[in-house]
N, C-alpha and C positions, 0 to 999 in steps of 0.2 A: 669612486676613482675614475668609474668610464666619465661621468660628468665633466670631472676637473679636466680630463685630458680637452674633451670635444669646447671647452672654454678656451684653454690655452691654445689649441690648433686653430681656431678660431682668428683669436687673438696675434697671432704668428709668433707665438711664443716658444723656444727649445726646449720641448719635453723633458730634456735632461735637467733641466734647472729645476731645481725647487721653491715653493713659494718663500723660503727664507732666504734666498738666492737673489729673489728678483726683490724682495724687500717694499720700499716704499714707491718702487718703479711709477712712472704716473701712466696706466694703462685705459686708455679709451679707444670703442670701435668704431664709434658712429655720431650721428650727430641726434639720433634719435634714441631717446632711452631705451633700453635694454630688456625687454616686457618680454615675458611668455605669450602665447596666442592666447591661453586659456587664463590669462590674468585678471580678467571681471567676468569669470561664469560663479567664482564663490560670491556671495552678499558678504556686504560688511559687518554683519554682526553673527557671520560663523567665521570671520577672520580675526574677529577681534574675542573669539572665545578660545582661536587657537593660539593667538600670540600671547594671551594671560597664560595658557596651560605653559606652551615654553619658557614664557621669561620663568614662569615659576621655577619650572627645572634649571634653567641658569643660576638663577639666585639662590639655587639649592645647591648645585655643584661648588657657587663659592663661598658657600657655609655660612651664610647669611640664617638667621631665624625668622621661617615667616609666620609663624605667631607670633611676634612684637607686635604692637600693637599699631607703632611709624612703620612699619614694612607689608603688613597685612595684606594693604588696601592696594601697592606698588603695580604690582602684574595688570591685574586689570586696569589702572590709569597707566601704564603704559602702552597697553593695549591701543586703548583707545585715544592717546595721543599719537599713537602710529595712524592711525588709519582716517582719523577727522581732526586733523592739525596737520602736524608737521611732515607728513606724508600722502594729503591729499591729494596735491597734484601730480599724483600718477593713473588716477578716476579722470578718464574723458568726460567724466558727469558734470566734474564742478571746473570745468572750464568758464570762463569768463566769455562772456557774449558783448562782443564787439560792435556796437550801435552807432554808425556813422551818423553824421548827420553835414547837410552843405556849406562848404565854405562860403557863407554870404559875406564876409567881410571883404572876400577874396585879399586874403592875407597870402602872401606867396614867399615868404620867409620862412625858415626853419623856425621850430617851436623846439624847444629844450626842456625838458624836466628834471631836474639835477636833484639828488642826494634822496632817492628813493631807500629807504632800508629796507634789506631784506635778508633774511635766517633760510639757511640750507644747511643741509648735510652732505658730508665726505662720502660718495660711495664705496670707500676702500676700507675705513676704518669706523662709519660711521657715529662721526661725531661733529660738531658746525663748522662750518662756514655760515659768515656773517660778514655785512658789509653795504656798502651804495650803489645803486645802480644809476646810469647817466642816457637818459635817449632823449633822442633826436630825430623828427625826421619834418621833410618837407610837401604840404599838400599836394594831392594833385586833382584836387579840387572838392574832397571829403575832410573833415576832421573827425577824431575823435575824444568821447569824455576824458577828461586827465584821470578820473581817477580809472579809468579801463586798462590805461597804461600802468599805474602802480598794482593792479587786478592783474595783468598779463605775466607783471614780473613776478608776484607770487606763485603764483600757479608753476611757476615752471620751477622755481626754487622750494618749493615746497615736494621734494622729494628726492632720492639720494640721487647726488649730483658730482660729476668735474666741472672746475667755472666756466672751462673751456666751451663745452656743450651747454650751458647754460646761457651761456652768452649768444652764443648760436642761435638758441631757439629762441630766446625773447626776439633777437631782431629778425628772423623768420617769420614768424608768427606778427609781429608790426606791420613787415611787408607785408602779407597776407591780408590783414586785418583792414589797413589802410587802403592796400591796392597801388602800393607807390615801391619802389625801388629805393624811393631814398630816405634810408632808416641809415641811424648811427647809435649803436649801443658801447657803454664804456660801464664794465664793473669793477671795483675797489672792493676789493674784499680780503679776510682777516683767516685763516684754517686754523683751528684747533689741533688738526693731525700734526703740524707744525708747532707751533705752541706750546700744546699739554704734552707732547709725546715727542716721541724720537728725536730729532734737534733741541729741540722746546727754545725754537727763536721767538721772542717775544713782539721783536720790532718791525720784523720785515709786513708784508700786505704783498698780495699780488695784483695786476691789473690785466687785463684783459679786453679786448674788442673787435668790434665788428662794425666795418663800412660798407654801404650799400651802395647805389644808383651815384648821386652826385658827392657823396660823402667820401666812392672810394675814387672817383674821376679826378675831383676836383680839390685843389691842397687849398684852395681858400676856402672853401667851404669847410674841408675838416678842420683847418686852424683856428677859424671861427668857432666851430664847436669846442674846438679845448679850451680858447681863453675865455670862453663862459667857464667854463670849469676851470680855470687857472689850472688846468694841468701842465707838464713839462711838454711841448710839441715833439 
């Protein structure tokens, strides 16, 4: 209980409320994921002996049989889909290393990479987000490998996510990467938390973005960016 409180006060949340009160609320603090200090002093494989032990006990609480014979094996491949899959990118280990190399063409044009797919999870409910991601940015006298770019967006989506901060951090991490200011990221993405549950709208997508250096300065350069993407300006 003392935990939930120091979350919510945190959070600037009214202790009076309760979590079925605030509901589907869309609550984020930071632009940085939400890590304990001591979130990689355990190894991966006494985490992935403790998330077999629990899911087990989940799975037992909802009366599932794990003697079957299709259920058996469940816990441990969960396990370790949590921890070397679809939640890697919360291991500073397996970040993607960003290898510049010179713009000899001296190309000084925006470079676009449009309809990158990429699979995250809901950190409220988790369960996917799924969707494209869309960047942009312009040299400043480095490029980088295209596929480092479709490497950077995983890594950030590969762990429980709002798209909001997800969006954030790809195009943080571009800047960084690049050394340039002018990054433009744009994602299109799909929530299951909407979908399979609560609403359960089928149709809608949400979009999301982030302008950098010339991208947020300048309306012809982002316009430029969207009608490569035929998006609505």
């Amino acid at each position: 209980m003392k935990q939930k409180e120091t979350l919510l006060n945190s959070a600037g949340i009214d202790l009076n409320q309760t979590f079925e009160e605030l509901g589907d609320e869309h609550l984020s603090s930071s632009h940085d994921t939400p890590l304990r200090e001591d979130a990689f002093e355990m190894d991966d494989d006494l985490k992935m002996e403790l998330i077999e032990k629990h899911f087990k006990e989940i799975m037992y609480v909802l009366g599932l049989d794990l003697s079957d014979d299709s259920l058996k094996g469940t816990p441990k491949r969960v396990a370790k889909m949590f921890i070397k899959e679809v939640f890697s990118g919360l291991d500073p280990k397996n970040k993607p290393e960003a290898k510049l190399f010179e713009n000899k063409f001296r190309y000084n044009e925006m470079l676009v990479e449009k309809d990158i797919t990429f699979y995250s999870h809901c950190e409220h409910h988790f369960v996917p987000i799924y969707g494209k991601a869309h960047v942009a940015y312009i040299s400043n006298g480095n490029v980088i490998g295209l596929s480092k770019i479709n490497r950077i967006v995983q890594y950030f989506a590969k762990r429980p996510q709002v798209q909001e901060r997800l969006t954030v951090q790809i195009g943080n991490e571009l800047k960084a990467a690049l050394n340039t200011d002018d990054v433009a990221v744009i994602l299109d993405a799909d929530h299951m938390c909407v979908s399979s549950r609560g609403v359960r709208d089928t149709s809608s997508s949400t979009v999301t973005s982030f302008y950098s250096g010339r991208f947020e300065n300048e309306a012809q350069k982002r316009n430029e960016f969207l009608k490569y993407l035929k998006l609505p300006r």
